[in-house]
DSSP file (Angstrom, degrees, kcal/mol; ACC not computed):
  #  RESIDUE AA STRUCTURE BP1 BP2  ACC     N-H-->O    O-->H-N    N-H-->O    O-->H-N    TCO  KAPPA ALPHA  PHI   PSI    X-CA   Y-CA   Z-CA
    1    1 A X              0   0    0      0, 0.0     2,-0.6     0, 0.0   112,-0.1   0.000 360.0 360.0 360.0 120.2   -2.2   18.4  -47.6
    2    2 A X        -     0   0    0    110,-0.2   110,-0.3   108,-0.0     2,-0.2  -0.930 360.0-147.5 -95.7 101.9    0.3   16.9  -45.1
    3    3 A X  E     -A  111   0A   0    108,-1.4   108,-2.8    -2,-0.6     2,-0.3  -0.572  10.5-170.9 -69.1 138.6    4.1   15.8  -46.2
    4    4 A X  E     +A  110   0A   0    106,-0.3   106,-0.2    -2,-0.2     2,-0.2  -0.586  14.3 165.6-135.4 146.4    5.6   12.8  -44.3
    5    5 A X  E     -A  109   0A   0    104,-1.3   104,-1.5    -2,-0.3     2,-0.3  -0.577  22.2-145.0-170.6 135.2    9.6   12.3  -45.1
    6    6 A X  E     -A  108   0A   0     -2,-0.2     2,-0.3   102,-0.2   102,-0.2  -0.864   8.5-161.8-106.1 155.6   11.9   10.1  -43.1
    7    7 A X  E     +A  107   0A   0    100,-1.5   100,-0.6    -2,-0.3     2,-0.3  -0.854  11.5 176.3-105.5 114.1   15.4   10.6  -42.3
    8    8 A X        +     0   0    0     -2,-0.3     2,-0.2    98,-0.2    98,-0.2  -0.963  11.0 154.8-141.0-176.2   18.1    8.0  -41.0
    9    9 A X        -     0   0    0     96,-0.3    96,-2.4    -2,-0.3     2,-0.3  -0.904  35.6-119.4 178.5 172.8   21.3    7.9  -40.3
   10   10 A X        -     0   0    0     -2,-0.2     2,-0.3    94,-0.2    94,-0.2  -0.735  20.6-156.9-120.8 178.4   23.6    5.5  -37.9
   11   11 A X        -     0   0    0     -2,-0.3     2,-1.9     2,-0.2    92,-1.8  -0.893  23.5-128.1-149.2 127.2   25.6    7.0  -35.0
   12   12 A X  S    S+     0   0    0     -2,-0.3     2,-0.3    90,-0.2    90,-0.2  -0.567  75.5 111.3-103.3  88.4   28.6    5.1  -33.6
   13   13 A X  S    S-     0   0    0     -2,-1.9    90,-0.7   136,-0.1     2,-0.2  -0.851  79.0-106.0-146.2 132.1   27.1    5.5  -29.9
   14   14 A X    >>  -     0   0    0     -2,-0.3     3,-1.8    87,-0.2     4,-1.3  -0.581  20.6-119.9 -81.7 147.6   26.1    2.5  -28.4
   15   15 A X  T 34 S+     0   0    0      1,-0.3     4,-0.5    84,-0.2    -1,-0.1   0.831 112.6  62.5 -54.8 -33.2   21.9    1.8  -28.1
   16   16 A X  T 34 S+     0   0    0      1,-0.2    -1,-0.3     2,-0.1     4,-0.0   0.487 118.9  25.5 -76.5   0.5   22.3    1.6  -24.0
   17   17 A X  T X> S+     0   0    0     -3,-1.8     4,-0.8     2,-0.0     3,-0.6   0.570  99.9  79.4-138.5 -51.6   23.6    5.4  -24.0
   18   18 A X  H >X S+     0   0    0     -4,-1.3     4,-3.0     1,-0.2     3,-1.1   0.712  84.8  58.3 -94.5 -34.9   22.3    7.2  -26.9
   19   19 A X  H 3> S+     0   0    0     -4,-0.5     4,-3.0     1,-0.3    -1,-0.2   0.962 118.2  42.8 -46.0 -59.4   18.3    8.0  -25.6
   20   20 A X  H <> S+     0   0    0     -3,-0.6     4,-0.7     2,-0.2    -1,-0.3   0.761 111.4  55.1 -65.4 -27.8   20.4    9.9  -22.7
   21   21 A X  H <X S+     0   0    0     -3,-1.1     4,-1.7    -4,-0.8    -1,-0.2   0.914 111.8  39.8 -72.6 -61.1   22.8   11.3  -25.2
   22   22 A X  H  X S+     0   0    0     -4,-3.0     4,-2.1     2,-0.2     3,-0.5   0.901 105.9  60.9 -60.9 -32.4   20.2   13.0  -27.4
   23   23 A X  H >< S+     0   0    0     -4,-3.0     3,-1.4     1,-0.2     2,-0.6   0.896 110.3  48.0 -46.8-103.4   17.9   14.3  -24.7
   24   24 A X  H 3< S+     0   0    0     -4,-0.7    -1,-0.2     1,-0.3    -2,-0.2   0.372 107.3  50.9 -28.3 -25.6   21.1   16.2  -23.7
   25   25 A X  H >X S+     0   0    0     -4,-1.7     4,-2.5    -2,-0.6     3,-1.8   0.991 113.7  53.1 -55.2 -70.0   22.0   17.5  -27.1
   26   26 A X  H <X S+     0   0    0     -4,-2.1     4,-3.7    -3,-1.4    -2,-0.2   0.713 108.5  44.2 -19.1 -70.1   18.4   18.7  -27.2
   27   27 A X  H 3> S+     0   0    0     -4,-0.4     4,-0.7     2,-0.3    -1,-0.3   0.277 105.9  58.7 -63.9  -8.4   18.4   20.3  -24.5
   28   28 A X  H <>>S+     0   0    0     -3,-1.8     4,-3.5    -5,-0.3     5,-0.7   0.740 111.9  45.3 -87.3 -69.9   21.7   22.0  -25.0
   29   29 A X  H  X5S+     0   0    0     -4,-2.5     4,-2.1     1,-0.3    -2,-0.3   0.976 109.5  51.9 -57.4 -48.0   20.4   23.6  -28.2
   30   30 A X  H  <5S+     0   0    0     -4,-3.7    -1,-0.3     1,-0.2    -3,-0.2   0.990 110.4  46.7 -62.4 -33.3   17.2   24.6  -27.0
   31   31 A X  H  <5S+     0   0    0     -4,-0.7    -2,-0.2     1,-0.2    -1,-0.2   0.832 114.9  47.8 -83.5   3.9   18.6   26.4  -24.1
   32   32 A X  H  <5S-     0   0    0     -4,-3.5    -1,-0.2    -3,-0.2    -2,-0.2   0.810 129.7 -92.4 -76.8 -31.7   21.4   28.2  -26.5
   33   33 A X     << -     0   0    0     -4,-2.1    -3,-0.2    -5,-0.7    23,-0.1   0.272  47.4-115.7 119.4  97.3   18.6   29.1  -29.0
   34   34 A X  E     -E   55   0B   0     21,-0.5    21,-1.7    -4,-0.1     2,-0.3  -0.361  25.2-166.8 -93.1 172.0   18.1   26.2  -31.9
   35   35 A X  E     -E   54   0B   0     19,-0.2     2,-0.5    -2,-0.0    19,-0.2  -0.895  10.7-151.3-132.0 149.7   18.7   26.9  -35.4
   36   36 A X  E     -E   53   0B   0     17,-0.8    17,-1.7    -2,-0.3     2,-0.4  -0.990  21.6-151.2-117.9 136.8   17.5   24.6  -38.2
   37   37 A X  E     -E   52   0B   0     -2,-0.5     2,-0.5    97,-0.2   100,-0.3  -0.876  12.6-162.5-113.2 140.6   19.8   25.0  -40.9
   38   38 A X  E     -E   51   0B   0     13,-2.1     2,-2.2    -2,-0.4    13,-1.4  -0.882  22.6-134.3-107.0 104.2   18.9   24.4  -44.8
   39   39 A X     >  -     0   0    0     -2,-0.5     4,-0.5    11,-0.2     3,-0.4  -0.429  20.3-172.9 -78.1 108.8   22.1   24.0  -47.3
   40   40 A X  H >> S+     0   0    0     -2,-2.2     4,-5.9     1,-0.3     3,-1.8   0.870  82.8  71.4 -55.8 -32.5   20.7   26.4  -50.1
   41   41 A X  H 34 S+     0   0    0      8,-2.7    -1,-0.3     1,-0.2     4,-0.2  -0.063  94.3  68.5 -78.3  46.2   24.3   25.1  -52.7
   42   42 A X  H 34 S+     0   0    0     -3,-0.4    -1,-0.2     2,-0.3    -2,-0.2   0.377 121.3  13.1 -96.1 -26.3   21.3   21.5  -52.6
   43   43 A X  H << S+     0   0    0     -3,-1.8     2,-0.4    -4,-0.5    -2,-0.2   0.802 135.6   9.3-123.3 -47.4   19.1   23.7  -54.6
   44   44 A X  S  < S-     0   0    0     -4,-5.9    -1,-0.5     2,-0.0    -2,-0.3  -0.998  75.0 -89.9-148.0 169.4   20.9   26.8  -55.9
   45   45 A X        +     0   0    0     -2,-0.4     2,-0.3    -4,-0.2    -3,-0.1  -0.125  53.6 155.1 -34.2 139.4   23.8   28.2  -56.3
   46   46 A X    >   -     0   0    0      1,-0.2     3,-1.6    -5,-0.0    -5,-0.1  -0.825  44.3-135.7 175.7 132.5   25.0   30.7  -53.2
   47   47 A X  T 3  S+     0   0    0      1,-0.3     2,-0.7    -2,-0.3    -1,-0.2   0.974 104.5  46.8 -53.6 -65.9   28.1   32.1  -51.7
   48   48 A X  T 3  S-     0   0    0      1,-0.2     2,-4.1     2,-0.0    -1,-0.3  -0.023  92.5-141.3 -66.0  20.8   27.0   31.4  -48.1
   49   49 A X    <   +     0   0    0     -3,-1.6    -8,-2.7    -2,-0.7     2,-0.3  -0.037  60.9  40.3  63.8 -54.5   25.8   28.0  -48.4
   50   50 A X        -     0   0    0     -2,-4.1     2,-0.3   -11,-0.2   -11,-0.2  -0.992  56.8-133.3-158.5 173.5   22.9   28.0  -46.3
   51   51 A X  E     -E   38   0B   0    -13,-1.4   -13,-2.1    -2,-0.3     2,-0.4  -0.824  29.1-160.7 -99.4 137.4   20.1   29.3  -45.0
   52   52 A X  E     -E   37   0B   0     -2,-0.3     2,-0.6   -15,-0.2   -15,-0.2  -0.989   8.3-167.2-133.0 143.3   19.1   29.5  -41.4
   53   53 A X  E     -E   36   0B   0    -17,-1.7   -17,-0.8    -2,-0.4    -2,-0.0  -0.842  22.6-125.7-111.2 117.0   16.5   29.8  -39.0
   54   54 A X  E     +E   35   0B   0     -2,-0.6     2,-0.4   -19,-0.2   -19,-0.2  -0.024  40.9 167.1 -49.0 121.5   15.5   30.4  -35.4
   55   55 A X  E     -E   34   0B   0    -21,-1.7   -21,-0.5    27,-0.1     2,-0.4  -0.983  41.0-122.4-134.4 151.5   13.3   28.0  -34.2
   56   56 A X  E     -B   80   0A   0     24,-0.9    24,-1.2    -2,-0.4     2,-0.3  -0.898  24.9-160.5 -97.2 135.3   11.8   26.6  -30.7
   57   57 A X  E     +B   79   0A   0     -2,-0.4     2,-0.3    22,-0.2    22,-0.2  -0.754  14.5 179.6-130.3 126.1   12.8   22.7  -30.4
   58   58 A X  E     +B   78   0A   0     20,-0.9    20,-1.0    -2,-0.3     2,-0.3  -0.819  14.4 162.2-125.1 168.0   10.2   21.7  -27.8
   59   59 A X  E     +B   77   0A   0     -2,-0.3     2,-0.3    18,-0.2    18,-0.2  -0.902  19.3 177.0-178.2 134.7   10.9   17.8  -27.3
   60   60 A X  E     -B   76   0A   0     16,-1.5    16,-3.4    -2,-0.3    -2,-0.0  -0.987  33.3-113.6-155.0 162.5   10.0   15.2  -24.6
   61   61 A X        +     0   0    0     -2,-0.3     2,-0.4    14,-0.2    14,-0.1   0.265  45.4 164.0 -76.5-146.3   10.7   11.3  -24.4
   62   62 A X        -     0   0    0     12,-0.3    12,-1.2    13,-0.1     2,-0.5  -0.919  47.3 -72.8 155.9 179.0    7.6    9.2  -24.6
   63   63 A X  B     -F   73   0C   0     -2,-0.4     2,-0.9    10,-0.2    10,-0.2  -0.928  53.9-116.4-106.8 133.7    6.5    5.4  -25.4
   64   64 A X        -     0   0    0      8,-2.3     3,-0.4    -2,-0.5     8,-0.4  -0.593  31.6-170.5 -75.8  95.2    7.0    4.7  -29.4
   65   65 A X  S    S+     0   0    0     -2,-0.9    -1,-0.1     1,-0.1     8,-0.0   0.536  73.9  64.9 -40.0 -32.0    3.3    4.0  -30.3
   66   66 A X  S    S+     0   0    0      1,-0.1     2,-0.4     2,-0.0    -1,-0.1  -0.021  76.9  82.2-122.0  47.3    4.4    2.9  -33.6
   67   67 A X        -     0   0    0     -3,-0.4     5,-0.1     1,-0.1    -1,-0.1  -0.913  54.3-171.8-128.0 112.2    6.2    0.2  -33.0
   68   68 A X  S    S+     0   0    0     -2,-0.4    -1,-0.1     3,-0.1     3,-0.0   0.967  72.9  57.3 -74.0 -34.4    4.0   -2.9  -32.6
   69   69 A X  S    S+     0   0    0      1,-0.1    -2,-0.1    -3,-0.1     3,-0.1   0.599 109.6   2.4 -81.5-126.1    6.9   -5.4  -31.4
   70   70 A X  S    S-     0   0    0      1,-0.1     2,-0.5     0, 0.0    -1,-0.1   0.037  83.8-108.8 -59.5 152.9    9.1   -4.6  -28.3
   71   71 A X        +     0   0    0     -8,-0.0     2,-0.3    -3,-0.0    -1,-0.1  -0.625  46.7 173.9 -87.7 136.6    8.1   -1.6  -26.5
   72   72 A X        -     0   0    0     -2,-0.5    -8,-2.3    -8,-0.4     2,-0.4  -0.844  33.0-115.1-148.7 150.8   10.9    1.2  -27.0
   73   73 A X  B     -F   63   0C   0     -2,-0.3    22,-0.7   -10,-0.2     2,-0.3  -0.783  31.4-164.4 -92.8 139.9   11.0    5.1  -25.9
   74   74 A X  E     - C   0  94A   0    -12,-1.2     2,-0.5    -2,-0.4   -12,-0.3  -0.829  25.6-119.1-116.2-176.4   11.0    7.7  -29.1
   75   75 A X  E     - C   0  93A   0     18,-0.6    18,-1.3    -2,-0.3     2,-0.6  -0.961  26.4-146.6-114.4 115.2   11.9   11.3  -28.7
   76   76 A X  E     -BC  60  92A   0    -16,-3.4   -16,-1.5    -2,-0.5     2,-0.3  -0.838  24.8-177.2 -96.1 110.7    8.5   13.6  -29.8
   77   77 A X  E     +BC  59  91A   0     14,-3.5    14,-1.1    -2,-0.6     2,-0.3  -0.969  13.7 167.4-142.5 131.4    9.9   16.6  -31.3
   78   78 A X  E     -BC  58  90A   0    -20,-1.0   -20,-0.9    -2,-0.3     2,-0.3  -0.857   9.9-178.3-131.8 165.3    7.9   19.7  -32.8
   79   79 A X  E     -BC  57  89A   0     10,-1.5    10,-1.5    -2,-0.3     2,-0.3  -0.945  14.5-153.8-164.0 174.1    9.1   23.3  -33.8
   80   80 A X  E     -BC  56  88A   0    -24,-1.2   -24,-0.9    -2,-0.3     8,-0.2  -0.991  12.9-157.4-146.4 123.5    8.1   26.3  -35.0
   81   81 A X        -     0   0    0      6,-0.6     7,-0.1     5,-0.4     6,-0.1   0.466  43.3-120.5-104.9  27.6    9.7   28.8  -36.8
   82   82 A X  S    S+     0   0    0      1,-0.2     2,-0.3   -26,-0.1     3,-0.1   0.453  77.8 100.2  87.3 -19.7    7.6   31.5  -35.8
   83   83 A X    >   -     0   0    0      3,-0.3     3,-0.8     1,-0.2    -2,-0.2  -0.956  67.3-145.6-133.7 124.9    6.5   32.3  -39.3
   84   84 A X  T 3  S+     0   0    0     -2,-0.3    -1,-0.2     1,-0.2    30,-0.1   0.979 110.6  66.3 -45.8 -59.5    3.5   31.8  -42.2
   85   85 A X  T 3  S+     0   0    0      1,-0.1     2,-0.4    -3,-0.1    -1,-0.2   0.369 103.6  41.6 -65.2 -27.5    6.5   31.7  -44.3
   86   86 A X  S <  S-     0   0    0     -3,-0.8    -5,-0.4    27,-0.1    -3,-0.3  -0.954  84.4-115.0-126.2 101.4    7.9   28.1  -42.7
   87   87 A X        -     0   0    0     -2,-0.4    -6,-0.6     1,-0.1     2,-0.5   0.248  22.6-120.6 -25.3 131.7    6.0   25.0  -41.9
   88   88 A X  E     -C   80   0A   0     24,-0.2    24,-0.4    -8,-0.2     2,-0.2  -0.856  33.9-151.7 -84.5 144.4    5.6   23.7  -38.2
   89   89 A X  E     +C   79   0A   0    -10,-1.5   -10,-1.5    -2,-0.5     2,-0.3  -0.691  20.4 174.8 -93.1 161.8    7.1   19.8  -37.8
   90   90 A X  E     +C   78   0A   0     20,-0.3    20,-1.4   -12,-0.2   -12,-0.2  -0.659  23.4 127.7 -84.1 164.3    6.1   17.3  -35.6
   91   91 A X  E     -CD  77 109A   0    -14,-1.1   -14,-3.5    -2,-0.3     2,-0.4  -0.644  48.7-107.2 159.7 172.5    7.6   13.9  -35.9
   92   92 A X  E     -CD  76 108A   0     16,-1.9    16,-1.8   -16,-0.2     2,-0.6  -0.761  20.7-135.3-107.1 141.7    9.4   11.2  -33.4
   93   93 A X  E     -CD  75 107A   0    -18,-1.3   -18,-0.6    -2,-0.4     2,-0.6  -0.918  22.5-163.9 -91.4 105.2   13.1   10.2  -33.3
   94   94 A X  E     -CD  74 106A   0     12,-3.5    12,-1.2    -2,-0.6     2,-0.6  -0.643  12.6-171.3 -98.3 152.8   13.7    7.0  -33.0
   95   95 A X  E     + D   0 105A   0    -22,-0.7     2,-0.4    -2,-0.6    10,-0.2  -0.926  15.4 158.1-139.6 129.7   16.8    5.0  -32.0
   96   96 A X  E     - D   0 104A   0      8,-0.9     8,-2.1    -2,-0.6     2,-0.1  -0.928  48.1 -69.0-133.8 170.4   17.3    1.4  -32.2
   97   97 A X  E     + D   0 103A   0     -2,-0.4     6,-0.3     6,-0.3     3,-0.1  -0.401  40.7 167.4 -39.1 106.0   20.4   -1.2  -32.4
   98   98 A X  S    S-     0   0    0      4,-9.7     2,-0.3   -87,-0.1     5,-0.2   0.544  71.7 -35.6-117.5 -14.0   22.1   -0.9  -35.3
   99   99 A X  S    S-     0   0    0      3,-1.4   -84,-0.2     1,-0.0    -1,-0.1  -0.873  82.6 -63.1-165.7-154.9   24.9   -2.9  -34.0
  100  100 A X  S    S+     0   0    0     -2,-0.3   -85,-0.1     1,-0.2    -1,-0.0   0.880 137.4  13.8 -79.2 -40.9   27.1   -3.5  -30.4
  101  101 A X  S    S+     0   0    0    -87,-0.1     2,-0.3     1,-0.1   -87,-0.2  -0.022 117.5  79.2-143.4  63.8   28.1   -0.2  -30.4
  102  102 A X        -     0   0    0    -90,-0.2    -4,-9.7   -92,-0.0    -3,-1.4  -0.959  49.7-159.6-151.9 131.5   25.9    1.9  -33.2
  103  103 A X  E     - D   0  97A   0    -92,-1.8    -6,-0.3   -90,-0.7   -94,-0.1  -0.775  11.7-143.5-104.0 121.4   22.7    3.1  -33.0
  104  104 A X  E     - D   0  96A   0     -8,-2.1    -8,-0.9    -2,-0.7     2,-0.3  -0.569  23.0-152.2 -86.1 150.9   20.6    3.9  -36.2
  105  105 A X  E     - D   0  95A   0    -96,-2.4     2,-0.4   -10,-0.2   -96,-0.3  -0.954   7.0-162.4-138.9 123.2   18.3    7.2  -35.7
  106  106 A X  E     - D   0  94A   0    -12,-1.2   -12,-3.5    -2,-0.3     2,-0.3  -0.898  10.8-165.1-105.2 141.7   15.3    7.7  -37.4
  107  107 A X  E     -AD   7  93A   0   -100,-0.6  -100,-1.5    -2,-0.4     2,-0.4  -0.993  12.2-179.0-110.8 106.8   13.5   11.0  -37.8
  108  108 A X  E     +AD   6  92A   0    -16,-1.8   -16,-1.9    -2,-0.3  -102,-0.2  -0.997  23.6 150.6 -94.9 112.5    9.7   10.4  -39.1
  109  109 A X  E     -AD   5  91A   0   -104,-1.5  -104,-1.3    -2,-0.4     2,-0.3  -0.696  26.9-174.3-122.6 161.2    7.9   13.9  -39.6
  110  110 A X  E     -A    4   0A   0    -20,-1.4     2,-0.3  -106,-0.2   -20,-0.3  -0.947   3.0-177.6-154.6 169.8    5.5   15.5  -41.3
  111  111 A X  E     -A    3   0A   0   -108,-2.8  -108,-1.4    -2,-0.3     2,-0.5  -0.989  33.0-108.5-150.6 158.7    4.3   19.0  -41.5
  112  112 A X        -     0   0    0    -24,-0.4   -24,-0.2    -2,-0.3  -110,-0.2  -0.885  39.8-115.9 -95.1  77.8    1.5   20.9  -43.4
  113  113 A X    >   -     0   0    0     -2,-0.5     3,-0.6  -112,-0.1     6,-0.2   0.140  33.3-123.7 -15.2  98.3    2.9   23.2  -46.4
  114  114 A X  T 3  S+     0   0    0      1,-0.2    -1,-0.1     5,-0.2   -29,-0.1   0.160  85.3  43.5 -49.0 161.3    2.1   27.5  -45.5
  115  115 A X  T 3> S-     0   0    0      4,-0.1     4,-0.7     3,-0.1     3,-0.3   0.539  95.2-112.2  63.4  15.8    0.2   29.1  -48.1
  116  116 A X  H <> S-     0   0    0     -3,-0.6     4,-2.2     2,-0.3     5,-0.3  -0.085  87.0  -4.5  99.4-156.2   -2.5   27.2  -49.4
  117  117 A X  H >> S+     0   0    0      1,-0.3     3,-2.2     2,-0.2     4,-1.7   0.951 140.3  45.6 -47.5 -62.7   -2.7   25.7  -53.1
  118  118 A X  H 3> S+     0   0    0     -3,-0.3     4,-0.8     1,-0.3    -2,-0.3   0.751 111.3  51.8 -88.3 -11.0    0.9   27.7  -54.0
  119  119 A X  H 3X S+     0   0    0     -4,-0.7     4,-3.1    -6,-0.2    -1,-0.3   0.865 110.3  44.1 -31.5 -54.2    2.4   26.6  -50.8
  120  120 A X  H <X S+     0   0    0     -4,-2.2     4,-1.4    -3,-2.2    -2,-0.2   0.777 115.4  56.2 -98.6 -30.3    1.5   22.7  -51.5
  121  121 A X  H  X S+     0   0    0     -4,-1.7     4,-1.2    -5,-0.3     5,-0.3   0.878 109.2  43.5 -22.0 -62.0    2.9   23.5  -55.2
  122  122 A X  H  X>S+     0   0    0     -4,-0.8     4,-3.5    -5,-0.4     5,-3.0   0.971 108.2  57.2 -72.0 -50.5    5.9   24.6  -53.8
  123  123 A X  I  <>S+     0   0    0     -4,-3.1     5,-2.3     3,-0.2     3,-0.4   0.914 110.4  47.3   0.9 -96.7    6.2   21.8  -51.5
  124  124 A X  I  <5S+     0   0    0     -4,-1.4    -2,-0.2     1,-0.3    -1,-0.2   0.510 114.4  39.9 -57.4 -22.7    6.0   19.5  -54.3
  125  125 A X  I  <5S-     0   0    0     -4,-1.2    -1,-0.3    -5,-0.2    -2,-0.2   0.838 145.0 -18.9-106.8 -26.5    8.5   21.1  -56.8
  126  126 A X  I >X5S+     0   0    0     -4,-3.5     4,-3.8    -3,-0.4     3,-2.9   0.510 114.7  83.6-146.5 -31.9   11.2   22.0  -54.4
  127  127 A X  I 3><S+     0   0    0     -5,-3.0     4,-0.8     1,-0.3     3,-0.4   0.990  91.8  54.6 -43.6 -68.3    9.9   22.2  -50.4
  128  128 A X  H 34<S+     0   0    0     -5,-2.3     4,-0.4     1,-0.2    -1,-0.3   0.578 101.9  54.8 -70.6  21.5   10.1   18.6  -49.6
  129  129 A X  H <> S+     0   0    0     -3,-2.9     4,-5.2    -6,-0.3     5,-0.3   0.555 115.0  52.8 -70.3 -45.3   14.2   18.5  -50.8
  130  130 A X  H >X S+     0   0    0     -4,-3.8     3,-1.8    -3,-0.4     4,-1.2   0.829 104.9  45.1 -39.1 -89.8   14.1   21.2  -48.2
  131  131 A X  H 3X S+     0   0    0     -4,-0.8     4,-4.0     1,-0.3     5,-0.4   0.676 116.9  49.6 -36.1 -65.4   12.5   19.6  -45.5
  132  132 A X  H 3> S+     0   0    0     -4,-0.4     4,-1.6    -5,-0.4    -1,-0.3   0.838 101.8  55.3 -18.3 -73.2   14.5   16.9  -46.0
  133  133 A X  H XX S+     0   0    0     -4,-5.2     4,-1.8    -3,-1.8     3,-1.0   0.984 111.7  46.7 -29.4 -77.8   17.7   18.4  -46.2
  134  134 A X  H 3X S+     0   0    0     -4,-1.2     4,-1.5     1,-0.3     5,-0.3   0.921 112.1  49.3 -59.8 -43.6   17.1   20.1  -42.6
  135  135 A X  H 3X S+     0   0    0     -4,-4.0     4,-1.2     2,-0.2    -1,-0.3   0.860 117.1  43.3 -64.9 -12.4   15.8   16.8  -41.0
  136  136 A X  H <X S+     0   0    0     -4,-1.6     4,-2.0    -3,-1.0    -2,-0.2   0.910 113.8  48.2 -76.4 -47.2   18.8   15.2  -42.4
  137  137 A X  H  X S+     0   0    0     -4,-1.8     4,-0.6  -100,-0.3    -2,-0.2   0.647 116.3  47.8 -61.4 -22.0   21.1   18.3  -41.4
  138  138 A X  H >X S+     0   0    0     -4,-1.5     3,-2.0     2,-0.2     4,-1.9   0.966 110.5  50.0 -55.1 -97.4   19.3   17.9  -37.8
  139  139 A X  H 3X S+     0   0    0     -4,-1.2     4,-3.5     1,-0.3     5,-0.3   0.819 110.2  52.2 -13.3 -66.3   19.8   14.0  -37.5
  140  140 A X  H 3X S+     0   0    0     -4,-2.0     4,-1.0    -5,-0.3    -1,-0.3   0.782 108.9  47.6 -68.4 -31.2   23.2   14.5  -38.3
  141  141 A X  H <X S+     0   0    0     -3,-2.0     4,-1.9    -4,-0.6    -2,-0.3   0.886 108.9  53.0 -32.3 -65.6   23.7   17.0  -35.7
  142  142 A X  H  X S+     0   0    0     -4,-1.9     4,-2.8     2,-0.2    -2,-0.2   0.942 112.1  44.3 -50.8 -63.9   22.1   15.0  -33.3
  143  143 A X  H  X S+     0   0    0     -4,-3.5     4,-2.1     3,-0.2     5,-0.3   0.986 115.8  49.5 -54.7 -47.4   24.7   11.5  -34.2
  144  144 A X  H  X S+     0   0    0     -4,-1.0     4,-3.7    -5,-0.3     5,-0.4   0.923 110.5  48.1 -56.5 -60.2   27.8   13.8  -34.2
  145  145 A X  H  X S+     0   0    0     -4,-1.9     4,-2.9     2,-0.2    -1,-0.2   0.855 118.8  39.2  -7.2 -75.6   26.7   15.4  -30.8
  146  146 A X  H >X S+     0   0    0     -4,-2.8     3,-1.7     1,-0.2     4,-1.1   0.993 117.6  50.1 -74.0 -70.0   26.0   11.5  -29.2
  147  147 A X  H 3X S+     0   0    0     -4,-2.1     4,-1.3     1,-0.3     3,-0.2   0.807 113.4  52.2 -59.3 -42.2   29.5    9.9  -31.2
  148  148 A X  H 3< S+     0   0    0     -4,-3.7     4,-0.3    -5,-0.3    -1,-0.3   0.913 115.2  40.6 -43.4 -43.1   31.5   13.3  -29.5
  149  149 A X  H << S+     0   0    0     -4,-2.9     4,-0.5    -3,-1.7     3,-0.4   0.877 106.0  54.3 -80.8 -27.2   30.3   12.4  -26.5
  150  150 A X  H  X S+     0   0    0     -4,-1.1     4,-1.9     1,-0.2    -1,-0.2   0.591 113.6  56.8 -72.3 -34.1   30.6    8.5  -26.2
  151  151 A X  T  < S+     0   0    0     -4,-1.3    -1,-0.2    -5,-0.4    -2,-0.2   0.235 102.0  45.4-112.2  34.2   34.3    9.4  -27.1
  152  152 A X  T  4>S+     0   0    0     -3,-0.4     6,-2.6    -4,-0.3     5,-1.0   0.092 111.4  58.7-118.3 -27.8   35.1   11.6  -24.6
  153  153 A X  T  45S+     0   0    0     -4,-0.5     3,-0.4     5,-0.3    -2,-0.2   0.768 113.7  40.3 -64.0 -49.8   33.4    8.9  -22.2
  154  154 A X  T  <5S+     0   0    0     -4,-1.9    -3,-0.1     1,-0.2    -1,-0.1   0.377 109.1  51.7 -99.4  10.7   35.8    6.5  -23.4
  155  155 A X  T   5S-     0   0    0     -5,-0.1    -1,-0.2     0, 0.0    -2,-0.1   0.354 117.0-113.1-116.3   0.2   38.9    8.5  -23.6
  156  156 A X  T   5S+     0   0    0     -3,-0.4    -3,-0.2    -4,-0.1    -2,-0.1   0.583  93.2 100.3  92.7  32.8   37.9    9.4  -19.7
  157  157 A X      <       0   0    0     -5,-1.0    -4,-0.3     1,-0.0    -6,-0.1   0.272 360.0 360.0-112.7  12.8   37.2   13.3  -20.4
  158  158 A X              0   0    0     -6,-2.6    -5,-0.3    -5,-0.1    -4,-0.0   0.489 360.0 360.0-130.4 360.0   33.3   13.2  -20.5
């Protein structure tokens, strides 16, 4: 059993910038060490909020395959958290024109649920909110990142 969930979100970066703005995020975080972070108060109660994990971000640009109309780069993004206990993701980032100076980002993943029948169980009753969650918390990382930087470009300090 494989689980698919997309993610979107807009980023107020303009499309002629933002490929080069995420690469760089990326690349920030992998070489600090990335974390994918889970907010735990989505699902239960918890002082600390959230849960996190060490992960390897490997990532390279590429030609978007799954777009039949104009030809577009995505971002091809896997990780691993090292662990039975936590799925590996694949999935692409996409960014297209969401306006003159916003860019919509889409995250399309999927990953294969650890642990067999009670794994794909678990998945199903609470895993994919998870999964969710983190590509959403991710995504949103990613825009904040590119909209910091585009305004620090235009305020003439980046």
């Amino acid at each position: 059993m494989v689980s698919k969930i997309t993610v979107e979100r807009v980023a107020r970066c303009p499309f002629s910038v933002a490929h080069d703005y995420a690469e760089d995020f990326l690349r920030e975080i992998d070489q600090r060490g990335a974390e994918v972070r889970v907010r735990l108060r989505d699902f239960i109660p918890t002082r600390r909020g959230k849960l996190r994990r060490r992960v390897r971000i490997v990532f390279e640009r590429r030609l978007d395959e799954g777009d039949p109309g104009r030809q577009h780069d995505s971002v091809a993004l896997h990780w691993s958290a090292g662990t039975r206990f936590f799925p590996d993701f694949h999935g692409d980032l996409r960014l297209r024109i969401a306006s003159v100076d916003e860019t919509l980002l889409t995250l399309e993943g999927e990953y294969r649920p650890p642990l067999g029948p009670l794994g794909a169980a678990f998945d199903v009753l609470l895993g994919r909110r998870i999964a969710r969650s983190t590509m959403s918390e991710l995504v949103g990382r990613i825009a904040k990142a590119m909209e910091r930087r585009e305004a620090a470009y235009r305020a003439g300090t980046g």
